[in-house]
Rosetta silent file (secondary structure, phi, psi, omega in degrees, C-alpha in Angstrom):
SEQUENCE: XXXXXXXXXXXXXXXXXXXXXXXXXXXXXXXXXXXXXXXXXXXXXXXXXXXXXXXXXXXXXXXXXXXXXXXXXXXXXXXXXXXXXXXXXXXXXXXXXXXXXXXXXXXXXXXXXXXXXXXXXXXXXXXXXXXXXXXXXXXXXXXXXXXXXXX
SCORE:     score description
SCORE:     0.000 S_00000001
   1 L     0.000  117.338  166.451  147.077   47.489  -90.249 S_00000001
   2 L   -63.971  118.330  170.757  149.917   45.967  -92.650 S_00000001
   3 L   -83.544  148.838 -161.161  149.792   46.888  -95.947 S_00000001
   4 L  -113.539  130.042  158.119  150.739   44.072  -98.487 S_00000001
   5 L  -110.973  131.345 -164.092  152.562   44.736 -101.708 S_00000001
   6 L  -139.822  139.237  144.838  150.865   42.683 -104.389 S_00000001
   7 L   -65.123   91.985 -153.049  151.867   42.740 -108.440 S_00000001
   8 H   -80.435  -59.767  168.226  148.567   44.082 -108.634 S_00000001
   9 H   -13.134  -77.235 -167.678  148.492   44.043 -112.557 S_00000001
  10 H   -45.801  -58.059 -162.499  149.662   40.319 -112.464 S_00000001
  11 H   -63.778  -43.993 -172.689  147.520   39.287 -109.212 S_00000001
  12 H   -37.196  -47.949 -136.183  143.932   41.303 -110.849 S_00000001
  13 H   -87.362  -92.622 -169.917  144.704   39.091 -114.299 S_00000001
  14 H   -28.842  -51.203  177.462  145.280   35.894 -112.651 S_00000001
  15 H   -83.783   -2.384  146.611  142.197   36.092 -109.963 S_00000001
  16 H   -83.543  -31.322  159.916  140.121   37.073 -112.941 S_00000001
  17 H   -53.437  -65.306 -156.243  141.363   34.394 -115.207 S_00000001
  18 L   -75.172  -15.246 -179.378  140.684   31.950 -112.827 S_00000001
  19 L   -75.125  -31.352  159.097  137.156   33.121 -111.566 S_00000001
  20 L   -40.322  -40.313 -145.836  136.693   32.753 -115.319 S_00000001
  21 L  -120.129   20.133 -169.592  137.236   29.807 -115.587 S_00000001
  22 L   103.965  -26.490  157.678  135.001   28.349 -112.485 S_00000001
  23 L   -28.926  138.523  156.676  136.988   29.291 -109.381 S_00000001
  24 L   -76.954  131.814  164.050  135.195   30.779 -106.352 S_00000001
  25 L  -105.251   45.974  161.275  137.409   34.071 -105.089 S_00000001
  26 L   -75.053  -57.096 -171.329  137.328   32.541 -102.026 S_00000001
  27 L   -67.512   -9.018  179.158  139.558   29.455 -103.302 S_00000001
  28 L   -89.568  -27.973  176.711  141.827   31.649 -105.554 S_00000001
  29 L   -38.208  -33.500 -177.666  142.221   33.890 -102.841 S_00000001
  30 L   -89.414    2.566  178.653  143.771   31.081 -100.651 S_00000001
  31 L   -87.725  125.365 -156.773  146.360   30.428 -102.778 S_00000001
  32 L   -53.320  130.677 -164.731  149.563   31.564 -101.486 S_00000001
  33 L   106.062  -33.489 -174.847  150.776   34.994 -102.648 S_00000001
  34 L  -111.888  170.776 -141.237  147.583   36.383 -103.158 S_00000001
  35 L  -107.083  155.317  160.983  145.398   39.291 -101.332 S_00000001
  36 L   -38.971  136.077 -164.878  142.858   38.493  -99.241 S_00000001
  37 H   -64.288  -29.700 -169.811  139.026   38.044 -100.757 S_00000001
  38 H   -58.733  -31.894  168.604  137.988   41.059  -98.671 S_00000001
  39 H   -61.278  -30.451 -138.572  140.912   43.135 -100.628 S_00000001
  40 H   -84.209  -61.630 -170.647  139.879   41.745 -103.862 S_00000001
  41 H   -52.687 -106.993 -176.264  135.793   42.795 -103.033 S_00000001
  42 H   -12.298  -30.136  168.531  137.050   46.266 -102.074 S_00000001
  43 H   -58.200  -71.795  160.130  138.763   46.266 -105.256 S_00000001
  44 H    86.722 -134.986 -179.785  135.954   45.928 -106.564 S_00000001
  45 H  -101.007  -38.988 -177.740  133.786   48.097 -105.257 S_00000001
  46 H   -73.344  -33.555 -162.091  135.916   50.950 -104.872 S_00000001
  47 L  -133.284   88.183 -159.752  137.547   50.740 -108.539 S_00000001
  48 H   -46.317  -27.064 -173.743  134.940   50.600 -111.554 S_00000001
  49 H   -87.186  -42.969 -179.911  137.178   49.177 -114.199 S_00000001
  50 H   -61.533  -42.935  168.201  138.334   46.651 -111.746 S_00000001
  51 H   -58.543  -64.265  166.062  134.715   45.909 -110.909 S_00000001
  52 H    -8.649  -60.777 -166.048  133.565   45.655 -114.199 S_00000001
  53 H   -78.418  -20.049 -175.226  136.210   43.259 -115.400 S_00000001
  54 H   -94.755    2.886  156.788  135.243   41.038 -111.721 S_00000001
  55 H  -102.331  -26.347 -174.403  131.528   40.897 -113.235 S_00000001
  56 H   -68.834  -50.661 -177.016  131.905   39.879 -116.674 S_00000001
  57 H   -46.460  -54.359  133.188  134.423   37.554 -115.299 S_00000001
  58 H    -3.928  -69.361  178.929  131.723   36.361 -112.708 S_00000001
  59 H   -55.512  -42.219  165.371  129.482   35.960 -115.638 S_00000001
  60 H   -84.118    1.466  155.542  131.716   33.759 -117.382 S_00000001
  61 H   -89.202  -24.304  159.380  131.782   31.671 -114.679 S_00000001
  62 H   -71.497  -14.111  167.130  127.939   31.085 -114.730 S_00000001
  63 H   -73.219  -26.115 -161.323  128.382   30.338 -118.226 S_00000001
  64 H   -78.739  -68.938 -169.600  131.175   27.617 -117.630 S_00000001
  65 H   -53.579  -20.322  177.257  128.549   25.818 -114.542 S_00000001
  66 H   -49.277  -51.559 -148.463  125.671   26.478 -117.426 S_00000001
  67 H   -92.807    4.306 -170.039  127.732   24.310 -120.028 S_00000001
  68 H   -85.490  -73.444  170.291  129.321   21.867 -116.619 S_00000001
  69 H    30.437  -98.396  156.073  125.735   20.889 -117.019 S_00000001
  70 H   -41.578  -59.220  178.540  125.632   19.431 -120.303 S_00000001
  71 H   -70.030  -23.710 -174.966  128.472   17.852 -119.631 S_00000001
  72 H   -93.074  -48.641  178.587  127.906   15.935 -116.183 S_00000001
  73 H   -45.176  -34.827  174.529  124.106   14.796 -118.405 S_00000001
  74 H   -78.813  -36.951  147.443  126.273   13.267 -120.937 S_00000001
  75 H   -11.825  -98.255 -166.849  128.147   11.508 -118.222 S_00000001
  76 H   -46.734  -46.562  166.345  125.447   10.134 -116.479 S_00000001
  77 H   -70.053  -15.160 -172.836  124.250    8.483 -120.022 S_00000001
  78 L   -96.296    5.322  166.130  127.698    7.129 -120.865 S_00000001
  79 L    85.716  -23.595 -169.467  127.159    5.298 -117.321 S_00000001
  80 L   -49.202  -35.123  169.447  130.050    7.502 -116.175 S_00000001
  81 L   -80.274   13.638 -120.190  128.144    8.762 -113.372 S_00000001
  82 L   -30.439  137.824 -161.817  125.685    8.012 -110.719 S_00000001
  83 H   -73.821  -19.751 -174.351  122.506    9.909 -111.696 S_00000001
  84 H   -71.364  -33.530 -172.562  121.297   10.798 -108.037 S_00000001
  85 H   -80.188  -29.869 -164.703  124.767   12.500 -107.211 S_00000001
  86 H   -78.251  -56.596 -176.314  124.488   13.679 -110.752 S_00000001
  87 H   -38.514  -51.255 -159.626  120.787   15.401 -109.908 S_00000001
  88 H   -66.888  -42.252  108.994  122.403   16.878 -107.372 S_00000001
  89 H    -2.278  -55.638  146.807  125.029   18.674 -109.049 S_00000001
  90 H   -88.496  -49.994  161.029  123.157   20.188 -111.710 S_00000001
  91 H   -25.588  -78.127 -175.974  120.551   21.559 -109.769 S_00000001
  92 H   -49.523  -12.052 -168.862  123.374   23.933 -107.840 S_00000001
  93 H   -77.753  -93.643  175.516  125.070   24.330 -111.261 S_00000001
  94 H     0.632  -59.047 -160.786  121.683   25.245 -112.602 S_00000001
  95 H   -85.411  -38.191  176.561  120.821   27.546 -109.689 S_00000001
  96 H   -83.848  -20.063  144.116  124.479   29.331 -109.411 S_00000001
  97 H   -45.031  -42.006 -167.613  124.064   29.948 -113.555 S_00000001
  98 H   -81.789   -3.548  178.554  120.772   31.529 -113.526 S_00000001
  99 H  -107.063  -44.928  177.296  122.467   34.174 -110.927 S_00000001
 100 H   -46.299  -64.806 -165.658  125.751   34.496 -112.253 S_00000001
 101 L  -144.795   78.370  159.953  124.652   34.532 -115.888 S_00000001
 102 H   -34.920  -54.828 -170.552  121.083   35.547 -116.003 S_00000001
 103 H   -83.852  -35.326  165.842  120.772   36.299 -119.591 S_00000001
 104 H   -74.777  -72.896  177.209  121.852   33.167 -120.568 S_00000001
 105 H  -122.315   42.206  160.940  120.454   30.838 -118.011 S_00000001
 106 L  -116.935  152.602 -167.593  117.884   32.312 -115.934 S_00000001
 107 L   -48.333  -34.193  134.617  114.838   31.503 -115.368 S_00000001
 108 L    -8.865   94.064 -179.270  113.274   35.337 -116.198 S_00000001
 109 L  -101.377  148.144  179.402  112.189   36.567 -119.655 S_00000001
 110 L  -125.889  137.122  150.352  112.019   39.980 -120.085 S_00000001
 111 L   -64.751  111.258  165.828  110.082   40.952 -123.040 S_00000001
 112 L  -130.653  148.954  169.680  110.434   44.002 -125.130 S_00000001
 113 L   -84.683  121.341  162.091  108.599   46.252 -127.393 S_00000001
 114 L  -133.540 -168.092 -170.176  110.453   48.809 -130.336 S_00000001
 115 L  -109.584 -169.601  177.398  109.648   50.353 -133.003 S_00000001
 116 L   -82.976  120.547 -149.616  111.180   50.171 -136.201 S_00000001
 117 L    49.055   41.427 -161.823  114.655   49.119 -136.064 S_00000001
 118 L    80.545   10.392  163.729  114.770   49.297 -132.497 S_00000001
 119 L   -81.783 -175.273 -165.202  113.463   52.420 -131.949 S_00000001
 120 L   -89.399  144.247  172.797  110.566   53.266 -129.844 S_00000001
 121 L   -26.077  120.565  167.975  107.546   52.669 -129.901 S_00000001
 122 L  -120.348  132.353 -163.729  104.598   55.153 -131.357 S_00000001
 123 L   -91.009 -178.297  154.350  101.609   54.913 -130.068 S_00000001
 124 L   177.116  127.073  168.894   98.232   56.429 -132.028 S_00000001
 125 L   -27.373  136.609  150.520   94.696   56.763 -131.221 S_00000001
 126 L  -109.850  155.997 -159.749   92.078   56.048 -133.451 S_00000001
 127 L   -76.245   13.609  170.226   89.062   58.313 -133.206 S_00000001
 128 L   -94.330  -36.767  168.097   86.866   56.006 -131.854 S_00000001
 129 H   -18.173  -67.758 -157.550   89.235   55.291 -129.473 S_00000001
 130 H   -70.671  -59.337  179.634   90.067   58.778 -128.879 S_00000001
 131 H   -42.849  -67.410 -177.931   86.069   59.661 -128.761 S_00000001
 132 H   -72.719  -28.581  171.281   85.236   57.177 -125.614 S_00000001
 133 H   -41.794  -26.689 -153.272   88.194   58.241 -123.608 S_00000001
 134 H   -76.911  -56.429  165.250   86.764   61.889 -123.790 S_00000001
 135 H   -32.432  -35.311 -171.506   83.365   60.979 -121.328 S_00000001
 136 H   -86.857  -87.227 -169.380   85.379   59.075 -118.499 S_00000001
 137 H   -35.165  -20.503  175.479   88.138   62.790 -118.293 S_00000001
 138 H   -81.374  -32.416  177.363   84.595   64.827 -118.356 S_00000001
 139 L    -3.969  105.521  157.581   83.283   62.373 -115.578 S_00000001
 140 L   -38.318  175.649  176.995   82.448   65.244 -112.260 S_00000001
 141 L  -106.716  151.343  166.341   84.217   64.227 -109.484 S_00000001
 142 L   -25.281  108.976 -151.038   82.947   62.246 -106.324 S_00000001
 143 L   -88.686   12.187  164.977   80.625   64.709 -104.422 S_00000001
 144 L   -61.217  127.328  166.241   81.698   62.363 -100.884 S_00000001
 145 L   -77.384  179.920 -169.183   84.430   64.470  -98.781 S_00000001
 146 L   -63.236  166.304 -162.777   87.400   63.064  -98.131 S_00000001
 147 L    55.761   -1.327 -165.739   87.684   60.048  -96.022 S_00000001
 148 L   -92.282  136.250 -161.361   84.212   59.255  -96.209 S_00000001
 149 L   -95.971  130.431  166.973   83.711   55.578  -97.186 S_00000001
 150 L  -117.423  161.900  161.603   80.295   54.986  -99.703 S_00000001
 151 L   -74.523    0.000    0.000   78.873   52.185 -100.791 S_00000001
């Protein structure tokens, strides 16, 4: 196997820039000069600060098809567009946002509970509360052996 000497500084910043900025890192990949995507994925994977910087980067490319959006809708009202080609186009935008950049524009809410000032939660009983729980934990147990199915 040949190993390749790449400015790796220079090539990371540049195939991060551009993945930034809406690129696939298939198509920056193919641009002359530059490492293959399977080195770039092995980067990666193999090298957490490299990975890192190739997710955020990711991420800001589902923001960029989030706000490509916006932008193709005003289109299509300014006549600029056809709207059926236009549907079409924002759906996959749509659909490659909500994976890319989740927190922004996916479909998923996640809901959370704190406490006071983001701290955790405390729960507490009240004794009535507290009182019927205590009959169901005294309950005996099931005088059936095991496996035996009742009615």
């Amino acid at each position: 196997m040949r190993k390749t000497k790449y400015d790796r500084p220079k090539i990371e910043t540049e195939v991060l820039a551009r993945v930034a900025a809406g690129e696939s890192l298939s198509a920056v990949c193919r641009t002359d000069g530059f490492p293959a995507e399977a080195t770039v994925r092995k980067w990666a994977v193999e090298e957490a600060e490299f990975g890192a910087r190739y997710a955020r980067a990711r991420e800001a490319r589902g923001e960029r098809y989030g706000e490509r959006v916006g932008e193709i809708a005003e289109a299509v009202l300014a006549g600029d567009h056809d709207p059926d080609r236009a549907r079409v186009a924002i759906d996959a935008l749509k659909w490659a946002s909500a994976r890319m950049a989740s927190k922004s524009w996916g479909d998923k809410m996640r809901l959370e509970h704190a406490g006071p000032d983001g701290g955790p939660l405390v729960l507490q009983l009240s004794k009535a509360f507290a009182g019927a729980a205590a009959p169901v934990a005294a309950a005996p147990a099931p005088s059936a052996p095991p496996g035996t199915v009742t009615p």
